[in-house]
N, C-alpha and C positions, 0 to 999 in steps of 0.2 A: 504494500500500500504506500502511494508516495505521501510525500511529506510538504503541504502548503509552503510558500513563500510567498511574502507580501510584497516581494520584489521581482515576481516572473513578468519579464517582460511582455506586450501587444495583449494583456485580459482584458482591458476597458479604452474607451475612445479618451483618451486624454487631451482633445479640444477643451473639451469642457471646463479644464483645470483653467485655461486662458483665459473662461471669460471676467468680466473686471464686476467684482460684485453683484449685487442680487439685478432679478428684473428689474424696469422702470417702475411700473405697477404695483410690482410686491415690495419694493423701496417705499412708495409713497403709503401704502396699504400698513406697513412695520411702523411707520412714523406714526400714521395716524390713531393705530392702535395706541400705541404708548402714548399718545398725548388724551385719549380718551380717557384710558384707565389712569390720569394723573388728575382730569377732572373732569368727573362725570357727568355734569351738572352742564356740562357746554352744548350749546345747539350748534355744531358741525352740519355748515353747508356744503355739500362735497359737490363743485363745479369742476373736478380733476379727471376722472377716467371718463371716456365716452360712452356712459352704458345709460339708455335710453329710461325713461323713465311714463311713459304713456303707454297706457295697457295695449294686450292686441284690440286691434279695431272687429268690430261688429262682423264683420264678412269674412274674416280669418277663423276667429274663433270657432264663429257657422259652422265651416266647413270641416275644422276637426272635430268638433264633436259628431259627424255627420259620419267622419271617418271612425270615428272611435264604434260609433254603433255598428258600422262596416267590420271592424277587426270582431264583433262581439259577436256575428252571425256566422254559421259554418261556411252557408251559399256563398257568404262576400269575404272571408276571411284571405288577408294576405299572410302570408311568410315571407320570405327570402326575396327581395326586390332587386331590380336591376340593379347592379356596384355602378349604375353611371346616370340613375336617373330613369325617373317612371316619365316613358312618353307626353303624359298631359301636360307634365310638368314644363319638359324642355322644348313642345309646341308651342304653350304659352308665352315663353321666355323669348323664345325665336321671334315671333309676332307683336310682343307687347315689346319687349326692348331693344330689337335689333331691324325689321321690317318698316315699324314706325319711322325710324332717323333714316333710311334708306340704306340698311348694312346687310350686306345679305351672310346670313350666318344659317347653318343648317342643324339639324337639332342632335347629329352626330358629332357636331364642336362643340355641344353643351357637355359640362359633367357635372350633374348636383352635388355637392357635399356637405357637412355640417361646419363647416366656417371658410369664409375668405382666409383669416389666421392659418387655419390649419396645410389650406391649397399654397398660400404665400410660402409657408416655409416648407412643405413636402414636393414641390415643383422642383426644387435643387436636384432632387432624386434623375430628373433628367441629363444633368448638365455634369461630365468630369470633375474631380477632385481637384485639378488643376485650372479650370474654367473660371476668366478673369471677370470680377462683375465690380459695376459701378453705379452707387450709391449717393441719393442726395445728402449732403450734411447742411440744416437739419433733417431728422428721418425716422419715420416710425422702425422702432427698432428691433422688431421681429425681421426685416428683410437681412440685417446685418447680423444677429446674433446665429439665425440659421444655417447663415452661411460659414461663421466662424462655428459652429458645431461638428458641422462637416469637414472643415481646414483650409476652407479655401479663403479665409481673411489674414492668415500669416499670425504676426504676431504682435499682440494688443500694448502701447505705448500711453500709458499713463501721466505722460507730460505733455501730449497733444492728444492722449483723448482718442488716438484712430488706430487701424490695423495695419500692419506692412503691407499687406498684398491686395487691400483691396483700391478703385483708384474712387476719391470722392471728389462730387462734385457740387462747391459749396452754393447754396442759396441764398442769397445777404439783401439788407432793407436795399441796396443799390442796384439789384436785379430784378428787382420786384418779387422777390424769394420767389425765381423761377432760378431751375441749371443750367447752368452755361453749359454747351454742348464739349467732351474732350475732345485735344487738339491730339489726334493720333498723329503728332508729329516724330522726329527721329527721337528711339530710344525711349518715347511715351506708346503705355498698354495700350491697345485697340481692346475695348473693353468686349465682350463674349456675352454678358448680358448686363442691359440697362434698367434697373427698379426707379419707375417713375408712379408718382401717388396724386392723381386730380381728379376733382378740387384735394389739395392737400392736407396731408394731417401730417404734423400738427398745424402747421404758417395758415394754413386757409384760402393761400392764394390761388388761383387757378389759370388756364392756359389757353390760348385761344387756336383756333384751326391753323391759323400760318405757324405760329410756333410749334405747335405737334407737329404741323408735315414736316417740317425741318429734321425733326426727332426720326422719324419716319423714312425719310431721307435720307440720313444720316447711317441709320441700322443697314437697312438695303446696300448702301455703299459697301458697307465694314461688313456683313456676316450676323450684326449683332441682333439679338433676341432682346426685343421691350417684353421686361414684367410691368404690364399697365393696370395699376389697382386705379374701380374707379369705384370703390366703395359709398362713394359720399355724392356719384351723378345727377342723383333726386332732387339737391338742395342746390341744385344748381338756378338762379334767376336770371343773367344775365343771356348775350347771345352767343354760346361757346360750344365745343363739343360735347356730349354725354359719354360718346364712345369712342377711342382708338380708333375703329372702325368704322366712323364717319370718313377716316382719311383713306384716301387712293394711296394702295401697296402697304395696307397695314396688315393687309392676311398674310403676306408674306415674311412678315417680321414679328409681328408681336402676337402675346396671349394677353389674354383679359380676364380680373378678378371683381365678380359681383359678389354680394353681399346684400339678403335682407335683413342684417342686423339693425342698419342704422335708418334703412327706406322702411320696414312695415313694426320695427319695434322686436326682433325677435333675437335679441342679445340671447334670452335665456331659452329658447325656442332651438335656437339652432341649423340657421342651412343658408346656402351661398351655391354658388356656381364660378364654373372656369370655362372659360373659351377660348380652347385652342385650334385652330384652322387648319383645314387638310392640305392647306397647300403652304403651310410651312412647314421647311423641311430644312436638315442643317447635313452638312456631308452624306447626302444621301437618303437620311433617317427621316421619317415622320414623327414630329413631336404630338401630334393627335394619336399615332398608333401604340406610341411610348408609352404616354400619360395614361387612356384607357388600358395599357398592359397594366401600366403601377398601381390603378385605384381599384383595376379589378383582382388585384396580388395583393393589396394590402388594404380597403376597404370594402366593406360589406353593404354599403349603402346608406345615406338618410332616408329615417323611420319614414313608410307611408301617410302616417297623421300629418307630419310635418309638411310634408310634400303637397300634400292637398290644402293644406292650412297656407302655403306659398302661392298655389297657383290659384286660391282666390284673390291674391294681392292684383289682380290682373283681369277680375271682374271688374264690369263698370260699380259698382258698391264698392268693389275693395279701394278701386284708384282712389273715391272721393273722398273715402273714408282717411286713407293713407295721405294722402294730400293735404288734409285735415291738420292730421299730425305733424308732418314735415313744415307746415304754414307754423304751427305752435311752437317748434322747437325755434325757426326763423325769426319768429316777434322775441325769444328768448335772444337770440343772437342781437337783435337788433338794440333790446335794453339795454344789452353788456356794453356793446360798443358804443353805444352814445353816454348810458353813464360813466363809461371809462374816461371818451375825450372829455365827457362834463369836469371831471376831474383832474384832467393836464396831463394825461397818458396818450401817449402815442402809438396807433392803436390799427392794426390789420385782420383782414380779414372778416368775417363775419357775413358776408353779402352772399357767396356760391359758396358754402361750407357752415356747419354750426363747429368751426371752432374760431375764436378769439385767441389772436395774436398779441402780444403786448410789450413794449419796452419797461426793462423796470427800472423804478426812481433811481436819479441820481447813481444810477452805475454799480446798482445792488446788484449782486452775485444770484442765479435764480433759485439758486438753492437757498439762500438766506432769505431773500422774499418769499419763495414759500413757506418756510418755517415762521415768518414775520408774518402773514397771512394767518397761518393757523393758529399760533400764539396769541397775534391780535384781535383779530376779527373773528376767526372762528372759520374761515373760508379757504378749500382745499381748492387746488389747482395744481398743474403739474409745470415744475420745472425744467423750462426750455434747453438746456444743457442734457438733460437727458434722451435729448434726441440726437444730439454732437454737438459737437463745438465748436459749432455757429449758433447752437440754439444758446448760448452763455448769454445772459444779461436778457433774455428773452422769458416770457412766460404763459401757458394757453391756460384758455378756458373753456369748459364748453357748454352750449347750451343745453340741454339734454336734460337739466335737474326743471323741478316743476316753476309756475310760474311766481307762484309765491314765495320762495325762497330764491329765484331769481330777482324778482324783486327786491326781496332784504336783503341779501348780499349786495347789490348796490347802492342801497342804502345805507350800508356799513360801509363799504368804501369811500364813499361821498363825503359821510361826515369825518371824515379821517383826510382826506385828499385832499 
């Protein structure tokens, strides 16, 4: 019988050893704790993580319970569903948000899952261990820690805050927190794939068709694969894209991450989709035949209830209903941001996006204005640094929390500002 050793070398992925401290989230969640149980008594407005706060709507619910009666009957009983999604589903999908903007996508480039999260960082699964990818700083930071799980971010530097190997591409108030496209010039990476996030989280800014096509353009030339989350398309008001795939040649280059968490309210519900295109293809390969190999190897499907609880989102009840919501969380965007300039803040985003951008006072560190926030006022929000370091001196909010303590939260701020 052999004999253990705590030192045999290749047992565990030791990526993981590299990453720099806890999640964003469960950072901010460990703080909050400990300042709860220091005093209990505090009314904690939590405007930090973006987890929605408006029930499901009328026409979603309908419909699972409708389902749940279905699972409860022998005649209508499901099991074991398609690992890529029940047809109703990804017809719906196809018709209500890709048909509509004039994108022609076919519902064998859908794949349902239960989160954008989960598809964002299990899509690596396609791409080499050595496969170069380029990231906005700031950035929601599930696209970077997945990739440094896997090793393809090299090695994590503590005094700028970034990885060796991966190439960033910083977003700054002087850009309009859009990326400058890289210069694959001599001895600079031609990046392998590009994670772009519009409208954005955290900055809120968003991006109009000539600047995507450039994006679009760009990939086409190079080889590169756009990861294009557009989780947040819904909140969109102005005249912009919705989809990647409003642009000419974008089937050729990029996949696309939806999300009903933040369009019908189903943070704790659960399901999202991906669309990747049969006619991209990278050395040969089809990344549609890949992807359906991977989810059908390693996922079993999102439940039926859910599915049908989605594809009401896409009845005419569910749209209004849903619109309903997305208009609520918007008047919330809208308070923030004007009581913020009310108060001498300088202040982004908020218009195509429920999140709030902010500079903070006098050249406070974001992490000290959050803990000033929470300390003071009692008002959670997440600091801009931990998105990278550009997001340093920056800090989001978001609209998401109800309308009455959206309210008081700017009322607490106001009379402090």
């Amino acid at each position: 019988m052999g004999t253990y050793t705590e030192n045999r070398p290749g047992a565990i992925n030791r990526n993981y050893a590299k990453l720099p401290g806890s999640y964003l989230f469960s950072e901010i969640g460990r703080r909050v704790a400990a300042y709860s149980e220091e005093n209990p008594g505090a009314k904690i407005i939590r405007l930090g993580i973006g987890d929605v706060t408006r029930p499901l709507c009328k026409a979603v619910t309908d419909a699972m319970h409708a389902a749940v009666d279905e699972m409860g009957n022998e005649m209508t009983f499901k099991g074991y569903g398609p690992e890529l999604g029940y047809p109703f589903l990804r017809e719906a999908i196809a018709k209500g948000d890709y048909a509509i903007r004039g994108a022609d996508i076919g519902i064998d480039e859908i794949f349902v899952s239960d989160g954008a999260k989960c598809d964002c960082a299990n899509i690596s699964d396609l791409f080499s261990a050595d496969a170069v990818m380029a990231v906005c700083d700031p950035v929601y930071p599930v696209y970077v820690d997945s990739n440094a799980m896997a090793g393809r971010a090299g090695t994590f530097d503590p005094s700028t805050g970034r990885w060796s190997d991966l190439v960033y591409m910083p977003c700054t108030e002087e850009t309009g927190f859009l990326p400058v496209i890289p210069d694959p010039g001599e001895g600079r990476k031609i990046p392998d794939v590009i994670w772009l996030c519009f409208p954005n989280n955290p900055t809120g800014s968003a991006i109009t068709r000539e600047e995507l096509t450039k994006w679009v353009n760009f990939a086409n030339e190079n080889g590169s694969v756009i990861m294009y989350d557009s989780a947040y398309e819904a909140y969109i008001s102005e005249d912009l894209p919705h989809s990647i795939f409003e642009i000419d040649g974008a089937r050729e280059c990029a996949i696309e991450f939806r999300s009903f968490s933040k369009t019908a309210g189903f943070t704790g519900t659960r399901c999202a989709y991906t669309v990747v295109p049969r006619t991209l293809k990278r050395e040969g390969a089809s990344l549609n035949e890949m992807w359906a190999r991977r989810q059908s190897t390693k996922f079993n499907g999102t439940p039926y209830i859910t599915q049908r609880g989605a594809a009401a989102v896409y009845s005419p009840e569910g749209r209004t209903q849903i619109r309903e919501n997305i208009e609520y969380y918007m008047s919330n965007a809208a308070i923030i941001r004007q009581g913020l300039i009310d108060s001498g803040f300088t202040v982004f985003g908020g218009v195509n996006a429920p999140y709030i951008w902010l500079k903070t006072p006098d050249g406070m560190k974001s992490w000290d204005f959050f803990d000033h926030l929470m300390r003071e006022f009692q008002i959670i929000g997440t600091p801009g640094s931990g998105f990278g370091p550009c997001g340093e001196g920056y800090f989001r909010l978001t609209a998401f929390g109800s309308r009455e303590n959206t309210l008081e939260a700017m009322d607490r701020i106001k009379g402090a500002f």
